[in-house]
C-alpha positions as CSV (number, residue, x, y, z in Angstrom):
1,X,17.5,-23.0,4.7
2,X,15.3,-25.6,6.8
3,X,17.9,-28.9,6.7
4,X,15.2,-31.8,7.6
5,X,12.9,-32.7,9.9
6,X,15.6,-31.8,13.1
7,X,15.4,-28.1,12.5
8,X,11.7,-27.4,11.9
9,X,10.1,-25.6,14.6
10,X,6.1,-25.4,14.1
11,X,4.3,-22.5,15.5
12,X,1.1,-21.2,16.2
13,X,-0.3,-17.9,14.7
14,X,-3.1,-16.4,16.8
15,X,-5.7,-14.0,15.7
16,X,-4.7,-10.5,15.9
17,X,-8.3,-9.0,18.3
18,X,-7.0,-5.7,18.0
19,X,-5.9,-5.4,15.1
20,X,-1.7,-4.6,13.7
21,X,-0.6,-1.6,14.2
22,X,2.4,0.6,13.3
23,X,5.5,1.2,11.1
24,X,8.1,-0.9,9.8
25,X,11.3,-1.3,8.1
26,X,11.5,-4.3,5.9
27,X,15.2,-6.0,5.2
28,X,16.9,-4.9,1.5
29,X,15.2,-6.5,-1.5
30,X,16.5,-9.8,-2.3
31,X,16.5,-9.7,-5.8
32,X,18.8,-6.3,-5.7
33,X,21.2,-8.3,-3.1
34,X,21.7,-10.9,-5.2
35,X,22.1,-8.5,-8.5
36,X,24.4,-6.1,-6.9
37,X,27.0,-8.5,-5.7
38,X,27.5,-10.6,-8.5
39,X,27.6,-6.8,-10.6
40,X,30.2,-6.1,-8.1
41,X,32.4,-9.0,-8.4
42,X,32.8,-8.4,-11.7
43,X,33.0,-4.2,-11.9
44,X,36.2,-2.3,-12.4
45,X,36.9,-1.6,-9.2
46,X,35.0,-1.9,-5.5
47,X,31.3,-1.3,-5.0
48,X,29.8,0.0,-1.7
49,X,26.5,-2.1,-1.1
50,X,24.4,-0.7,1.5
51,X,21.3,-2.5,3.1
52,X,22.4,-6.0,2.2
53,X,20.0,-8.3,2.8
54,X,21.2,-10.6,5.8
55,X,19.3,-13.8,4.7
56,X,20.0,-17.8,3.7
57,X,19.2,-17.0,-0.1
58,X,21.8,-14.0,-0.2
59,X,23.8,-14.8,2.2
60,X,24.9,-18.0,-0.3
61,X,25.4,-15.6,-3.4
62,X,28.2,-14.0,-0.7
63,X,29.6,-17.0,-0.4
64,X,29.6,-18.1,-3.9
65,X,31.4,-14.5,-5.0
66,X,34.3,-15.3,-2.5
67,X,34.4,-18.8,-3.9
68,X,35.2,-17.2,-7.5
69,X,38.1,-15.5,-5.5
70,X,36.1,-11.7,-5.1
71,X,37.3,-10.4,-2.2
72,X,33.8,-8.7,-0.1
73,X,34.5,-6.7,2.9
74,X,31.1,-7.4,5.7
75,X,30.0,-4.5,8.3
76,X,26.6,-5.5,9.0
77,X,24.0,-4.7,5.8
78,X,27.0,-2.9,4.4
79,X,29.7,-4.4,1.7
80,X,32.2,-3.4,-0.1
81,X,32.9,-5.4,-3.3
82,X,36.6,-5.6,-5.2
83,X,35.3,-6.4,-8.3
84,X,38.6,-6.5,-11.1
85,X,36.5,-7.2,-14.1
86,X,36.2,-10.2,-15.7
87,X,39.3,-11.4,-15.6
88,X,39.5,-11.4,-11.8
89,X,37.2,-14.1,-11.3
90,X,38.8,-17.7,-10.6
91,X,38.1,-21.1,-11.2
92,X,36.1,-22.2,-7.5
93,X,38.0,-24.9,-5.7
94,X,34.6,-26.9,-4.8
95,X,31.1,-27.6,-5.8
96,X,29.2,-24.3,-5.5
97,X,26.7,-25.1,-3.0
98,X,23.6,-22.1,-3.4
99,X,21.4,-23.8,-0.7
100,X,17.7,-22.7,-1.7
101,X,18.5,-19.9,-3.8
102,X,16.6,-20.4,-7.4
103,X,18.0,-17.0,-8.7
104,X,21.4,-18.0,-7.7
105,X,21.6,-21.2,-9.8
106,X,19.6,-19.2,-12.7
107,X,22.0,-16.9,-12.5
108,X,25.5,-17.5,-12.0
109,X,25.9,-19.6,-14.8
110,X,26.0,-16.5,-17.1
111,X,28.1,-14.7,-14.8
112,X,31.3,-18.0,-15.4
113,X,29.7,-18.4,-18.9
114,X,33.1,-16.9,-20.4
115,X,35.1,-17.5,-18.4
116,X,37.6,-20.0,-19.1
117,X,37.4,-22.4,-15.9
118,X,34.4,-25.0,-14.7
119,X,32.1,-24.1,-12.3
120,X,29.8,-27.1,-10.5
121,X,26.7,-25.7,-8.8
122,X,24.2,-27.6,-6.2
123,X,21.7,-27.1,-3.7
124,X,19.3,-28.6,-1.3
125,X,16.4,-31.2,-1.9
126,X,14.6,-28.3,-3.4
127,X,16.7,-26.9,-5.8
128,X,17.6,-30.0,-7.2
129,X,14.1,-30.4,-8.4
130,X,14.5,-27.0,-10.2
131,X,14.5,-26.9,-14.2
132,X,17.4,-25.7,-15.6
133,X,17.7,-26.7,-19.3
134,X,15.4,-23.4,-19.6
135,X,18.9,-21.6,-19.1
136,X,21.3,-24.3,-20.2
137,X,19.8,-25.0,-23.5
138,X,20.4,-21.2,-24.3
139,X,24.1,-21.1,-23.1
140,X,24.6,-24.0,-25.0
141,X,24.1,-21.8,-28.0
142,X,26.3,-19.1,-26.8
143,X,28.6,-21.7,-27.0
144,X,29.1,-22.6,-23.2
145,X,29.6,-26.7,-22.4
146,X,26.9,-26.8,-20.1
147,X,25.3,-30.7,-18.3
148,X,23.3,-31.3,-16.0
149,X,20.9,-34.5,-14.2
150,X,18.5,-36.2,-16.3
151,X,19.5,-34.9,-20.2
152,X,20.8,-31.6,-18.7
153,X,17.3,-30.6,-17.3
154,X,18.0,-30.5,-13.0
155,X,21.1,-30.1,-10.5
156,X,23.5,-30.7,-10.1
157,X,24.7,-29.1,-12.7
158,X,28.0,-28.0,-14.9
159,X,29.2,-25.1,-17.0
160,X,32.5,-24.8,-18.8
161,X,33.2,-21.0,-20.0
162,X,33.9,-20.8,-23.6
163,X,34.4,-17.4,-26.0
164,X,30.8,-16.5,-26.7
165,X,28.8,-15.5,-29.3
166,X,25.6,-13.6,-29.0
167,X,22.0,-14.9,-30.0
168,X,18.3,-13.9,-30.4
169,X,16.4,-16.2,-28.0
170,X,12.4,-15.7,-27.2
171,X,12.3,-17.0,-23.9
172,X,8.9,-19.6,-23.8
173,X,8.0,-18.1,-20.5
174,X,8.5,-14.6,-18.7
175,X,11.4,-15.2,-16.7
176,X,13.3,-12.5,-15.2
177,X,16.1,-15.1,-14.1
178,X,16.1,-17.0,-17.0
179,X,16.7,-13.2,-18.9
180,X,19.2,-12.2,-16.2
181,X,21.3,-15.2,-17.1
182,X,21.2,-14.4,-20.5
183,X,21.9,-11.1,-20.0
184,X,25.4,-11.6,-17.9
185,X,26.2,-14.1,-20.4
186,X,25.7,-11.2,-23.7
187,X,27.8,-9.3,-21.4
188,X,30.7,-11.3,-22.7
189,X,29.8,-12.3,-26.0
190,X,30.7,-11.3,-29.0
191,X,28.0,-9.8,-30.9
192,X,24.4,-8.5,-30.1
193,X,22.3,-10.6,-27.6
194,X,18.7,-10.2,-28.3
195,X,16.0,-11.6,-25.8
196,X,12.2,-12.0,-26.6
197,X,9.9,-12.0,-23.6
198,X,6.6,-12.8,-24.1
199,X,5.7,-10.4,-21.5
200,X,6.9,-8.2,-19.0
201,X,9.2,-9.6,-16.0
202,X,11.3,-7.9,-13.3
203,X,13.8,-5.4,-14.6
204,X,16.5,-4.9,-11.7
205,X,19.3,-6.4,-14.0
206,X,18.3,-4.2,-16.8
207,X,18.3,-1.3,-14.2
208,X,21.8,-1.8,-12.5
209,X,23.4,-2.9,-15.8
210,X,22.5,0.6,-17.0
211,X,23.5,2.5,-13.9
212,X,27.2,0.5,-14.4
213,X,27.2,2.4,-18.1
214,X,26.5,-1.4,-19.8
215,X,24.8,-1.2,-23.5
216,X,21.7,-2.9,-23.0
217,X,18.0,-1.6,-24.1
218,X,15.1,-2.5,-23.6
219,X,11.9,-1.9,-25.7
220,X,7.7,-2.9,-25.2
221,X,6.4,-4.4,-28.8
222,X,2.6,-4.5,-29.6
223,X,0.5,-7.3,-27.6
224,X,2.6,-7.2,-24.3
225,X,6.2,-8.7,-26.3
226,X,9.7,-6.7,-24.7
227,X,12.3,-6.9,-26.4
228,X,15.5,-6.5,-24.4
229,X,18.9,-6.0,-26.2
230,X,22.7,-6.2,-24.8
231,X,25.8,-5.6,-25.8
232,X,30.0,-7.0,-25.3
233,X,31.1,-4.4,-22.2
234,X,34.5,-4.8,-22.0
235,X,34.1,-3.0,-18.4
236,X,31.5,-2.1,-15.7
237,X,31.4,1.0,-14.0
238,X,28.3,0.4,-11.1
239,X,28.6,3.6,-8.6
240,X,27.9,2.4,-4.9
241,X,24.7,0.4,-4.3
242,X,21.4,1.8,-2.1
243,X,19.4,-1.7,-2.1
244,X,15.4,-0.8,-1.2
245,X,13.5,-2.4,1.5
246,X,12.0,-5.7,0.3
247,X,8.4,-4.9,-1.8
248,X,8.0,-9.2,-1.1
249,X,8.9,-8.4,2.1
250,X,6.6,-5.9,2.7
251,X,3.9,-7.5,1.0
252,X,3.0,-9.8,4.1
253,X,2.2,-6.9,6.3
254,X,0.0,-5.3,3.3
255,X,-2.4,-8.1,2.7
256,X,-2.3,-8.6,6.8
257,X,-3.4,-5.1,7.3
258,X,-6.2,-5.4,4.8
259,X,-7.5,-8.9,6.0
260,X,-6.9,-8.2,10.3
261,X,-10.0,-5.6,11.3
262,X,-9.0,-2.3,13.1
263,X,-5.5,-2.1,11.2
264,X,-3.1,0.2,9.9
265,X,0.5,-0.7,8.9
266,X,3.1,1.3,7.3
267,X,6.0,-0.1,5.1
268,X,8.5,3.0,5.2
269,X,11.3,2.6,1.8
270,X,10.0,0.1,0.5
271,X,11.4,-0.6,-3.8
272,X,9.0,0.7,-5.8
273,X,10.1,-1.0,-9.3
274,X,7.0,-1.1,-11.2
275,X,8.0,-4.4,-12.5
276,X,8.0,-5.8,-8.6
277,X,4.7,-4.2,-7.9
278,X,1.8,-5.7,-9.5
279,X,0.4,-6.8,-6.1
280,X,-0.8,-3.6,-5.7
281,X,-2.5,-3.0,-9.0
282,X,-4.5,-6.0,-8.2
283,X,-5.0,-5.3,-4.6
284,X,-6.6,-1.9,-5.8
285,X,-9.1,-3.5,-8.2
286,X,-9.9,-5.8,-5.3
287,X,-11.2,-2.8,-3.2
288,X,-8.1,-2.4,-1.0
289,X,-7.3,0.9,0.7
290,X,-3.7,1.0,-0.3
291,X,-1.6,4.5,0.0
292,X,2.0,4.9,-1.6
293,X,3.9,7.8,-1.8
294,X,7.5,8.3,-4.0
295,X,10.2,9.9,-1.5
296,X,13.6,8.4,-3.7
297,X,13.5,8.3,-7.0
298,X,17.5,9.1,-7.9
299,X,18.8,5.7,-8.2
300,X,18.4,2.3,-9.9
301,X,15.5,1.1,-8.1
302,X,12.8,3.9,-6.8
303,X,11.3,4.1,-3.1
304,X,8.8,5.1,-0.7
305,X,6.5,3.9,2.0
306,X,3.4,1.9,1.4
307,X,0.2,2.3,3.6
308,X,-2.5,0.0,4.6
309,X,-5.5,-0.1,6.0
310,X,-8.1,-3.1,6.9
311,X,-10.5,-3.5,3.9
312,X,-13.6,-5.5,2.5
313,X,-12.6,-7.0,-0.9
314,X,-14.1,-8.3,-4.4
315,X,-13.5,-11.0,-6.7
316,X,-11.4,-10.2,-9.5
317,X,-9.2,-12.5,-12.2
318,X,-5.4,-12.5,-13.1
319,X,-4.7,-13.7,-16.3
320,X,-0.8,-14.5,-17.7
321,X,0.5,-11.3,-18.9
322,X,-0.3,-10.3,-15.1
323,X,1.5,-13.3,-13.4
324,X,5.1,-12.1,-14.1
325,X,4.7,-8.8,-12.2
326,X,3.3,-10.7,-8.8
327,X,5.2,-14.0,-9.1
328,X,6.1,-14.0,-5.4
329,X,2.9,-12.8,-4.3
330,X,0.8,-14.7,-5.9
331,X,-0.1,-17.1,-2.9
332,X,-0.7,-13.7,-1.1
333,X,-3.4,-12.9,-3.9
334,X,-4.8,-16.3,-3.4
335,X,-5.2,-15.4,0.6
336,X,-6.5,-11.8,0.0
337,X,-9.2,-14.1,-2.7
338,X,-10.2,-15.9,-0.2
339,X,-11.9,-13.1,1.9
340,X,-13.1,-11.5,-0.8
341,X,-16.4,-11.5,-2.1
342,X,-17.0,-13.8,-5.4
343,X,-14.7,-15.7,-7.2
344,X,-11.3,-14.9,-8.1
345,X,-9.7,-16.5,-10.8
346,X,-5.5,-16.9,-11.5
347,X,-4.2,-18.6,-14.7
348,X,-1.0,-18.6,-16.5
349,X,0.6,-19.6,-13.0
350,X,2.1,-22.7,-14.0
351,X,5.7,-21.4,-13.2
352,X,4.1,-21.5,-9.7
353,X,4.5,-25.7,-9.4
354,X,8.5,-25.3,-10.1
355,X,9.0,-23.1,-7.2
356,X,10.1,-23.8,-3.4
357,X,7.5,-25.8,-3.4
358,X,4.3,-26.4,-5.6
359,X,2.8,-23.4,-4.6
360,X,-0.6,-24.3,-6.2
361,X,-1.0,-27.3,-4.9
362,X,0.2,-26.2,-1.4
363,X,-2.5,-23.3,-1.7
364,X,-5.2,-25.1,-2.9
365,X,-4.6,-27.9,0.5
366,X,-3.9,-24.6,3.1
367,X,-7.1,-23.0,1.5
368,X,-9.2,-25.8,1.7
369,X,-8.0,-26.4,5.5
370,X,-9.3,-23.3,6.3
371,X,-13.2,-24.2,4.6
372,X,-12.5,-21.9,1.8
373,X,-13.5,-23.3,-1.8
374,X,-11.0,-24.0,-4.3
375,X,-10.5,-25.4,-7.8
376,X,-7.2,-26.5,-9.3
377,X,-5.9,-26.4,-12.8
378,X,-2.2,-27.0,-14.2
379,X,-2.0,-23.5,-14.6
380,X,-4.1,-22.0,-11.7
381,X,-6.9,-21.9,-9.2
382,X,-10.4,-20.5,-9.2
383,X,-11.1,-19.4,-5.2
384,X,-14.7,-18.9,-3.9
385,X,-14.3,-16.4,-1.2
386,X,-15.5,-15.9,2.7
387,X,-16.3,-12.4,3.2
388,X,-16.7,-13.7,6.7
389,X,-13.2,-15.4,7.1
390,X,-12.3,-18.2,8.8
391,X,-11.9,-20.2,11.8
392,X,-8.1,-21.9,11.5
393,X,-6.3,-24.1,9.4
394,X,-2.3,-25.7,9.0
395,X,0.1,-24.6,6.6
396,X,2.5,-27.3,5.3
397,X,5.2,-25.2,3.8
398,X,7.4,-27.8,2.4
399,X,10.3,-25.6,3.6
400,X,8.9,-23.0,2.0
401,X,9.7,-19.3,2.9
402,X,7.1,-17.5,1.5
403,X,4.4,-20.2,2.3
404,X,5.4,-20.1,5.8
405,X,4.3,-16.2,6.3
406,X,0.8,-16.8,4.1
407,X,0.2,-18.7,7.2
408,X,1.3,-16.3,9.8
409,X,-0.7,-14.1,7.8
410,X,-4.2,-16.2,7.9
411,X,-3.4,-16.7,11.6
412,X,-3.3,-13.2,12.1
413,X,-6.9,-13.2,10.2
414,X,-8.2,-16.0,11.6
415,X,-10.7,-16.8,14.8
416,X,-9.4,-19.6,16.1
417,X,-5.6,-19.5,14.9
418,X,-3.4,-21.3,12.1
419,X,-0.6,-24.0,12.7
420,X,2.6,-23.3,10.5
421,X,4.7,-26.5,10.3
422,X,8.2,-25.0,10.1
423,X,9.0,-21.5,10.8
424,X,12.6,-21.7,10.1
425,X,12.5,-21.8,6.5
426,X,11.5,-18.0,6.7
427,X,15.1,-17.0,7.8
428,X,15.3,-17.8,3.3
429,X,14.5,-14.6,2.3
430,X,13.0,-12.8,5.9
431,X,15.4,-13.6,9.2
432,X,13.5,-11.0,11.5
433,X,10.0,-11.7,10.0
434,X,8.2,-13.1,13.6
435,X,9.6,-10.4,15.3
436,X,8.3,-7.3,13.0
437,X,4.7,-9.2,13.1
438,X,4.6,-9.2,16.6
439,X,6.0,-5.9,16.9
440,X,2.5,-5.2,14.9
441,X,0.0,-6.7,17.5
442,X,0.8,-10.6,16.1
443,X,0.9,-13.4,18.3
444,X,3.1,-16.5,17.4
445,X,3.3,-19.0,20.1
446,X,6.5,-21.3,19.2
447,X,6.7,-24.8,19.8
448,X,3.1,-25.2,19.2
């Protein structure tokens, strides 16, 4: 987590002549990190969590768990989780601080939802801009005593556990932490919790819920609708935890490889959840020489390794039902748009503006630095593409993790180089990210 102006370091990204190169092992995915210890802290009995992802984001879920008085044993990317049900967490002595971590504050307040005890939550600048009456206004009618800042709608906020009852919610928008919230809380109610998702979004909590024995279904309706249904468990048994390499992670060094001539890079067990991977559906109807192969699929969350190779690209449109599937690599669609040939089009994006940052808006200024063409809506962006690239531009991340490697990315891609304002912020969700780009063929001159 980037704290002010003090810690920023800026740095330069230079074009990558001749081309990136080679294999890599991406950290554990951060969604699974987070999922698998708060599962833990509440199983019957320990979990063993292997490849743990080391980062700011997940790092602060550790931290809140042993706040709720979990004990979690640390060797490296390995834990080991005493969970002792339900009943063994305890009211935290403090405010709950969960830095940048969006899914964090999502959802931990349906982890304490029934539990008898208050539980304060915060963050930094960013999080406290973050809407939350999306999953306090549904807790609420569980029966939790939920506030918050300005009419229970920001952080900091409050929850006060209460006995639980469950409820059929359609969530407005496709929200796989809003649902994951929800989901934790049903956990605990009495009654059958019903969630309506207008479309399709990540599944991990759905996964690892059913690989601890938990009653929870979940079923596709006609025009896109899932319905995903969950039951009281008194207990959960989650067997020991094999947490994938990062798809977001490896996403970077996909769209790198396909914009840097003279490439080929290799993602080796990377998570292959169909519900992460939409990048790669899109990539492919862009024109994008993308290999994957299946080596694991005996656990909760299949994986493999992902090939790439340097590719020309088209034009080609992502409409809402898409966006839920690519969330996080949406601003890596809107780089891969503009080199491709015509104009791409992304709506049904809004969710994009409550983010780290307002990732449209800070796509739509990093584009336009580099001479590429962009429109802006509320919801979107319509880019005109540069088949023949471009010459250098600045990325303002706004603390921004993900933002932050777009730009190492165009730098790579770029003639003349791109300025990145802070490359601290990437140590969020990707610690070790400079060093696997330069391991590659990148060049990122700090400092500069």
């Amino acid at each position: 987590m980037t704290m002010g102006n003090e810690s920023k370091t800026a740095g330069t990204f230079l074009p990558a002549q001749s081309g990136l190169n080679g294999e890599l092992r991406v950290p554990g995915d951060k969604s699974v990190s987070h999922r698998a210890l708060l599962l833990g802290a509440v199983n019957s009995g320990p979990v063993v969590v292997t490849g743990f992802l080391r980062a700011a984001d997940t790092l602060a879920t550790l931290r809140a768990v042993r706040a709720l008085g979990v004990r979690v044993d640390e060797d490296g990317e390995r834990l080991v989780v005493h969970g002792q049900g339900w009943e063994g967490l305890q009211e935290p002595e403090d405010v709950i601080d969960v830095g940048n971590s969006g899914t964090l504050i999502r959802l931990l307040p349906g982890l304490v939802a029934g539990r008898g005890f208050l539980c304060v939550l915060t963050g930094d600048a960013s999080i406290r801009r973050r809407p939350m009456d999306r999953v306090l206004r549904p807790l609420a009618a569980m029966g939790v005593q939920v506030a918050g800042r300005q009419g229970n709608t920001l952080p900091p906020i409050t929850v006060r556990g209460q006995a639980l009852r469950g409820i059929t919610y359609r969530l407005p928008v496709a929200s796989a932490q809003v649902k994951s919230c929800l989901l934790l809380a049903g956990l605990q109610a009495e009654g059958e919790t019903t969630l309506l998702e207008p479309s399709a979004s990540r599944d991990h909590t759905e996964r690892l819920l059913s690989h601890a024995g938990a009653p929870v279904r979940r079923e596709p309706c006609p025009k896109g609708e899932v319905v995903v249904q969950v039951e009281r468990a008194a207990e959960l048994r989650l067997s020991n935890v094999q947490v994938p390499g990062d798809f977001s992670s490896a996403a970077f060094f996909v769209v790198a490889a396909l914009l840097v001539p003279n490439s080929c890079v290799r993602l080796l067990e990377v998570g292959l959840n169909p519900t992460r991977t939409g990048l790669l559906s899109v990539l492919e109807r862009m024109g994008a020489q993308v290999g994957v192969e299946v080596t694991d699929k005996s656990g909760p969350e299949p994986r493999g390794n992902v090939v790439a190779y340097s590719s020309e690209l088209v034009a080609t449109s992502i409409e809402e039902g898409e966006v839920p599937l690519l969330i996080d690599e949406l601003p890596l669609f809107l780089l891969a748009a503009a080199r491709a040939r015509g104009t791409s089009r992304l709506r049904g994006a809004a969710e994009l503006r409550t983010k780290e940052s307002d990732r449209l808006r800070a796509m739509s200024i990093f584009l336009r630095s580099l001479g590429v063409q962009v429109t802006e809506y509320p919801d979107g962006l319509d880019v005109v593409g540069r088949p023949e690239g471009w010459e250098s531009g600045n990325m303002k991340t706004e603390g921004d993790h993900r933002l932050a490697m777009v730009g190492a990315v165009a730098g790579a891609a770029s003639r003349g180089g791109v300025v990145v304002d802070d490359l601290a912020c990437i140590a969020v969700s990707y610690p070790g990210f400079l060093e696997a780009y330069e391991s590659l063929g990148g060049t990122c001159l700090r400092g500069s």
